[in-house]
N, C-alpha and C positions, 0 to 999 in steps of 0.2 A: 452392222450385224443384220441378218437377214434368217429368216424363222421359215421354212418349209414344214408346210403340216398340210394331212387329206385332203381341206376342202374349204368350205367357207365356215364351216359353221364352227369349227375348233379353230380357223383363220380369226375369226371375230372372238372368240374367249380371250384367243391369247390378247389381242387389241385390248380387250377388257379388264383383263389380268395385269394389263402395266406392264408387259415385256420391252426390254429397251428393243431398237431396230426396228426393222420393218418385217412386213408377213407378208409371203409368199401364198396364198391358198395352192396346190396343185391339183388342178382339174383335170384328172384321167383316172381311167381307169382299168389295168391290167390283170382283170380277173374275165375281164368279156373283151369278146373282137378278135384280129390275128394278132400274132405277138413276131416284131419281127425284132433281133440284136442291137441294131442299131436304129434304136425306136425314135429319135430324131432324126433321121433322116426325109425327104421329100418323098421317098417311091414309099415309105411306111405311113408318114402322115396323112399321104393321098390314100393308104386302101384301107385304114381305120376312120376316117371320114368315111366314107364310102359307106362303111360296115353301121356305123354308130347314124348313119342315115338311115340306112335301108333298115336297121333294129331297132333301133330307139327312135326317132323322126329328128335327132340333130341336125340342123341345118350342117352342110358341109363346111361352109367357108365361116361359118362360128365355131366348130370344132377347130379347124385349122388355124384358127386365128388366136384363139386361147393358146392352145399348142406353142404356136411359135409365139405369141408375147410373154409367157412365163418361162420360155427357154433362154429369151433372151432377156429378161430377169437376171438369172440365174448364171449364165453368163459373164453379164458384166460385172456381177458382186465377184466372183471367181477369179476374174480377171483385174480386180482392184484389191485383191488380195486380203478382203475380207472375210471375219467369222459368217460361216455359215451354222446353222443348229436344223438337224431334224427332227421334228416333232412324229413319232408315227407310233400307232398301236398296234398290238399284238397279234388282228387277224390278218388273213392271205391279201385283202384289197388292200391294206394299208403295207405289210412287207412286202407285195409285188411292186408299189409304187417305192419302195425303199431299193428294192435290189434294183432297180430300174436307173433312178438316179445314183445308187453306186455304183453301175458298171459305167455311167456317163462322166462322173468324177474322176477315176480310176484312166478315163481315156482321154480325157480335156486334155492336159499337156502334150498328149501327142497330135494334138490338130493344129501345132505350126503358130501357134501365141505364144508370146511368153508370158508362162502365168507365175504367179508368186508360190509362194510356199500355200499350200491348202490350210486352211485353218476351217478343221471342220470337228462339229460333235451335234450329239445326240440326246433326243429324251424319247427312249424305247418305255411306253407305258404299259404296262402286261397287266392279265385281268384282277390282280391283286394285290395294283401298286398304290390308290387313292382310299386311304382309311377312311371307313363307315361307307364304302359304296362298295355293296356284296355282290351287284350285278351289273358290272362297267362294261358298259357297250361304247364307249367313246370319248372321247374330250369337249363334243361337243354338248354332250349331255350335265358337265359339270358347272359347277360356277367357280367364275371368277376367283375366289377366294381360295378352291381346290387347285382351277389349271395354275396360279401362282406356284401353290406351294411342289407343283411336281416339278420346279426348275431346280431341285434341289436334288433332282436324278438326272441331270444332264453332266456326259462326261467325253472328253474327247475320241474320235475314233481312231485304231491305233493303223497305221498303213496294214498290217494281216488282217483288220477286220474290213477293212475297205476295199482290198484284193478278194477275200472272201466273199463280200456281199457280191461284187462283180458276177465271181464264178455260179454266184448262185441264180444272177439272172440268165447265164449265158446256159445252165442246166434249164430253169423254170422255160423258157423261150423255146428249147429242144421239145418237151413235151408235146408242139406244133405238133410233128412228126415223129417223133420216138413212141409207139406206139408203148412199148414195155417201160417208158421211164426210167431207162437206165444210166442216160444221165442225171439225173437227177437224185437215183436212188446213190450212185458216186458221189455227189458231193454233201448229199447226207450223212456218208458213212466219212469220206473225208475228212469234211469239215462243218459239220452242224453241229458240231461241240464249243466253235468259236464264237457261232450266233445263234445261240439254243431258241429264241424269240422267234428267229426268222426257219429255223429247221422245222418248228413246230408247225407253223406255218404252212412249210413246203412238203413237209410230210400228209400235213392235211388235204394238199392238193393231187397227191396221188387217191386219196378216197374220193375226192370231187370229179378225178378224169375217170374213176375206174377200173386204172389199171392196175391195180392189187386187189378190187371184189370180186368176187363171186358172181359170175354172169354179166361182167365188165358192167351193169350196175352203178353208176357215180352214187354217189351220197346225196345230194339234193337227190336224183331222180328216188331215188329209195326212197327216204326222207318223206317226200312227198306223195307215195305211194299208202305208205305207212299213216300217214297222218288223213289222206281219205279213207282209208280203211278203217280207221277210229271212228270219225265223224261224219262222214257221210257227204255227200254236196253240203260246198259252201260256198260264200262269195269269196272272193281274189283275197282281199285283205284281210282276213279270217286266214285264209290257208296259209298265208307268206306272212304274218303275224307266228304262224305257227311253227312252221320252218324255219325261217331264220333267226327264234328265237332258241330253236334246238342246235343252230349249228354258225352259232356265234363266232367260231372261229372265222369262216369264210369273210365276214363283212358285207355279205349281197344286198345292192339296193332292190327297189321295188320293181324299176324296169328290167334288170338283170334278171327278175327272177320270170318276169311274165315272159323273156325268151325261154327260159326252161320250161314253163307251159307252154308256150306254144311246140319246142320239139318233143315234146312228149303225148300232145295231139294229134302231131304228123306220124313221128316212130316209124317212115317207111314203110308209111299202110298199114301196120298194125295198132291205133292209139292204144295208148297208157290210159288216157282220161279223156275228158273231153269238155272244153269252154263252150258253154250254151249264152249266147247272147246276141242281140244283133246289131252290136259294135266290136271294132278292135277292141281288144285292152288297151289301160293307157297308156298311151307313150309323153315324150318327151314334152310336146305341148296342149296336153289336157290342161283344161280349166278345173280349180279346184273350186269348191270341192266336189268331190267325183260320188256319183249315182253308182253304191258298188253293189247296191241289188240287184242293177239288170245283167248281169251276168253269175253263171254258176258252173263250178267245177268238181266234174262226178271221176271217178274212176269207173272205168271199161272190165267187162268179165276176162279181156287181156291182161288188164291190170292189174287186175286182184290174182290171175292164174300165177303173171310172174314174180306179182310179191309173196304169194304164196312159197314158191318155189326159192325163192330167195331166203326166205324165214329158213326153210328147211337144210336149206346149203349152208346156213349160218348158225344151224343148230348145233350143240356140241355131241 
């Protein structure tokens, strides 16, 4: 049996938790970068390297290398015709990584192996599956004693939920270029009744590109707009403390978010805000812990014009 879950840190609960099998952490991330179909593939893995280099400071051939050793992880359990279980929660970074690996499941028997019968199931944790925790932000945040008891919500996935999750990456992945979303917004209407966890999700991701607000607008950039306009310049960790505790859906880490600051500095010439300091923000290999005084993030009389103007479009 083999346990795919986010990352390391709900990777090591479950270890902790006494799950039979082995764990899988999956290290990626598809709420940043280009998103191309067939996201194993060489010509994808070469230009999300690339990207996760030049945005976050990952070295290339450690992103690539993770990449391809939990693929072929996953893989060979597939092809030994072993249970697999997915571990995933209820925001966008955790069901992109979900649709992600269901559209790769869904297409494995046709890459010319023979595989066994799939034995696959699931523990979809949503934000009010773990009694006495009113504000669950993750698996990795519980104990041992809790991630045990959520194996008690794992159930198998039916071949139409697994055909589903597919179609729903091969919509989320459209977003590239479908500027209107409309695939996406088809297979919400389809079929997001099959995977209500992952529609919610994917519905959320239409406020994040934009393409349903008011002055195309994403919700972070908003978000973020809004929460300087309360408080005034603050340091980095202060403001994405604040954000991403408002929009918990997404799952954004912290480097994720310091590229939403930095395109909201640029904005095509016109800044949103502006990052005073005279360093980068962190990336991937900052030493911790991090001096998050020397830098400060103000909103611009741009800023404030178009959140103003935003409130107003939003007004009823």
């Amino acid at each position: 049996m083999l346990h795919v879950t986010n990352g390391d840190s709900a990777a090591s609960l479950l270890v902790r938790a006494g799950m039979p099998g082995n764990v899988l952490p999956w290290r990626e991330s598809w709420i940043d970068g280009p998103l191309q179909l067939r996201w194993w593939e060489a010509g994808s893995l070469a230009a999300r390297s690339r990207w996760f280099e030049h945005a976050f400071g990952v070295p290339q051939d450690l992103f690539r290398r993770q990449a391809e050793e939990q693929l072929v992880q996953l893989t060979e359990v597939v092809r030994r015709g072993e249970e697999i279980v997915l571990w995933f929660e209820y925001d966008l970074y955790d069901q992109a990584i979900l649709a992600a690996l269901l559209h790769w499941l869904a297409e494995e028997p046709s890459r010319g192996a023979t595989v066994p019968h799939l034995q696959l199931s699931w523990v979809i944790v949503g934000k009010e599956a773990v009694p006495g925790v009113t504000d669950f932000r993750g698996i990795g945040g519980l104990t041992p004693e809790q991630t045990a008891e959520l194996w008690q919500l794992r159930r198998e996935v039916s071949a139409e939920e697994l055909a589903a999750g597919a179609r729903a990456w091969e919509a989320y992945v459209s977003t590239e270029t479908d500027e209107c979303a409309c695939a996406l917004q088809a297979w919400l209407t389809a079929e997001g009744a099959a995977l209500p966890v992952m529609a919610e999700a994917m519905d959320f991701h239409l406020l994040r590109s934009g393409a349903h607000s008011e002055g195309g607008l994403g919700i972070v950039e908003a978000t973020t707009l809004a929460k300087l306009s309360d408080i005034g310049p603050v340091t980095p960790e202060i403001l994405f403390g604040a954000v991403s505790s408002e929009l918990a859906m997404l799952g954004m880490g912290d480097l994720s978010y310091w590229q939403v600051l930095k395109g909201m500095a640029l904005n095509d010439g016109m800044p949103l805000l502006t990052v005073q300091g005279d360093a980068p923000l962190p990336d991937f290999a900052a030493v911790h812990p991090i001096d998050w005084q020397q830098w400060t993030i103000s909103i611009t009389a741009h800023g404030r014009s178009v959140w103003t103007a935003r409130q107003a479009e939003s007004a009823p």
